[in-house]
LONU-257755 format. One line per field, with one value per residue (C-alpha): residue number from 1; residue in three letters; x, y, z. Coordinates in pm, 1 decimal. Layout:
// residues N
i: NUM, ...
aa: ala, ...
u: X, ...
v: Y, ...
w: Z, ...
END
This chain:
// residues 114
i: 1, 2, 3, 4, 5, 6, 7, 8, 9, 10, 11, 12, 13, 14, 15, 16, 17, 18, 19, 20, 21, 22, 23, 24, 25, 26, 27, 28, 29, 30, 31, 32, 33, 34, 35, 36, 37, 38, 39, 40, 41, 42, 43, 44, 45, 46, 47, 48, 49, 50, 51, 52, 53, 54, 55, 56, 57, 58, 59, 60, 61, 62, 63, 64, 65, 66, 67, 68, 69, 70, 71, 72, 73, 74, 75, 76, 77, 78, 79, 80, 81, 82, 83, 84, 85, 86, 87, 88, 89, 90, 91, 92, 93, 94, 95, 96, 97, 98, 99, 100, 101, 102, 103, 104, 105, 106, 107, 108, 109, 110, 111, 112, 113, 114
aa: unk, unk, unk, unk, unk, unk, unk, unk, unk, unk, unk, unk, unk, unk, unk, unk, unk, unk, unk, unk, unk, unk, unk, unk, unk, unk, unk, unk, unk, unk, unk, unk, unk, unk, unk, unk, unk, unk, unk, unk, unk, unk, unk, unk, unk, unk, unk, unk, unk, unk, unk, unk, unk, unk, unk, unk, unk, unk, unk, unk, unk, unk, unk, unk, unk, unk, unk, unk, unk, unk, unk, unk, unk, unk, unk, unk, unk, unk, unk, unk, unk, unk, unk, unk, unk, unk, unk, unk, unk, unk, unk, unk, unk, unk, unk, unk, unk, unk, unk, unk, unk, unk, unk, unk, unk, unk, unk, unk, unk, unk, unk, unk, unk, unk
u: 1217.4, 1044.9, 1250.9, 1263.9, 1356.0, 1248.9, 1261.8, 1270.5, 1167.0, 940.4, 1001.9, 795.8, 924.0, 767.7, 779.8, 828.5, 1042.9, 1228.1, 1098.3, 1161.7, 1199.8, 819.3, 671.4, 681.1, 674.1, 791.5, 416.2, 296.8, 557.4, 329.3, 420.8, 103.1, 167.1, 317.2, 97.6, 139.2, -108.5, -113.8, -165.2, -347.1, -278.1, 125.0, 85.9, 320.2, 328.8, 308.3, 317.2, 50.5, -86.6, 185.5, 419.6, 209.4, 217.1, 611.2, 717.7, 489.1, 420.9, 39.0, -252.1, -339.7, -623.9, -850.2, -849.1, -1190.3, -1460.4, -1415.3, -1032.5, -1152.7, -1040.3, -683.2, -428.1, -456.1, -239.3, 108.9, 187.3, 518.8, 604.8, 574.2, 486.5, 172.4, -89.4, -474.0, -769.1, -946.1, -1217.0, -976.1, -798.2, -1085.9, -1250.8, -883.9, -726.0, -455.8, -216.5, -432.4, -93.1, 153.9, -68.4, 63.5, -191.9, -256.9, -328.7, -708.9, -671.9, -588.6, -1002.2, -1068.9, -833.9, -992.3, -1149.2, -858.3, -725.4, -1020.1, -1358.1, -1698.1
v: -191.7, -427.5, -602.0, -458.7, -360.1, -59.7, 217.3, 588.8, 839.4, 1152.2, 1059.8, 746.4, 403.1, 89.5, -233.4, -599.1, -864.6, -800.3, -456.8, -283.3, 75.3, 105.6, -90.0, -452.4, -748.2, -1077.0, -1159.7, -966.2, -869.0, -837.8, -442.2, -335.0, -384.4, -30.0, 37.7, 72.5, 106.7, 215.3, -10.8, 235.3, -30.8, 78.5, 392.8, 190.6, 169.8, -197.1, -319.7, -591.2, -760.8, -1039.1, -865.3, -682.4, -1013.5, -1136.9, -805.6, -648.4, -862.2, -778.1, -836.2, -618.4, -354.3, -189.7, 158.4, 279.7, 472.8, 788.9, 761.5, 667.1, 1111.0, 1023.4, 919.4, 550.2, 465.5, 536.1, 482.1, 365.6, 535.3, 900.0, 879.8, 1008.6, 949.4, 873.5, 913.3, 502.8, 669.3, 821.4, 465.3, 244.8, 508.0, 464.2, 201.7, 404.9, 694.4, 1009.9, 1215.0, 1006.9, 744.7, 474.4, 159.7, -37.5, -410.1, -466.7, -749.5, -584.3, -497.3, -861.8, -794.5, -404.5, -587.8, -670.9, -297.1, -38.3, -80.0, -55.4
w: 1544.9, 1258.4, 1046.5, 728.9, 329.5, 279.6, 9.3, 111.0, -110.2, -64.0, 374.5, 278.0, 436.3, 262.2, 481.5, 385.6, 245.2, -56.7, -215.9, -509.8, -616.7, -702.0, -398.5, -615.6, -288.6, -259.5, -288.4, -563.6, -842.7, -1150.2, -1362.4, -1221.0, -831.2, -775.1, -461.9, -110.1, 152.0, 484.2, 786.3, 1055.2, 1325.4, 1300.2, 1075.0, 856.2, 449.8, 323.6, -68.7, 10.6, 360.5, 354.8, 370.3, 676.1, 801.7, 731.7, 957.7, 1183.0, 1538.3, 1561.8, 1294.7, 1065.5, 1099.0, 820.4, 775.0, 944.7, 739.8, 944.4, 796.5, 433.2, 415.3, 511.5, 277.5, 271.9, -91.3, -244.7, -595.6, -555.3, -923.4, -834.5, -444.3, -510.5, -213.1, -238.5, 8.0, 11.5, -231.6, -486.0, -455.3, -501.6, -808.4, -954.7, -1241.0, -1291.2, -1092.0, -1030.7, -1067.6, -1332.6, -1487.9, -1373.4, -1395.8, -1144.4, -1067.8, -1124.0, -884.7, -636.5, -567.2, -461.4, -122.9, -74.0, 217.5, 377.8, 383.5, 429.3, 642.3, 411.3
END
């Protein structure tokens, strides 16, 4: 089992250090860091890829393009999920409006294959 904090809410677990009710890490705390994504290399939900890093025992993978369909983002306000193309056309919550980090496009790299 991974170490973990997690919050649990809609059957969604959230991994890494020190999370908040609306998927706010250790590493990136800002009001606009309410997302999680998905890590397809554990099926696991992670606020940021430290914290992918600080708990899971292997590196982390990109979500392929053939899995861009899949839901690959949580808005840790309402527990909405996105598809990698709804996330990336997104600056805000599809479902409760909740804005998101504009940042958070320079690590898109680090998450989802081109």
């Amino acid at each position: 089992m991974l170490p973990e904090t997690a919050t649990d809410a809609v059957a969604v677990v959230v991994r890494g250090p020190a999370i908040d009710a609306e998927t706010r890490c250790v590493h990136y705390g800002s009001a606009l860091d309410v997302v999680a994504l998905r890590a397809p290399c554990c099926d696991a939900w992670y606020p940021c890829h430290l914290c992918h890093v600080a708990v899971a025992d292997h590196p982390l993978a990109v979500i392929p393009r053939s899995a861009h369909h899949l839901p690959a983002a949580l808005c840790g306000v309402c527990r909405a999920t996105m598809s990698v193309p709804e996330y990336l056309a997104a600056d805000s919550c599809p479902s409760c409006g909740a804005a998101f980090n504009p940042g958070c496009a320079a690590h898109a790299h680090l998450y989802f294959a081109p």
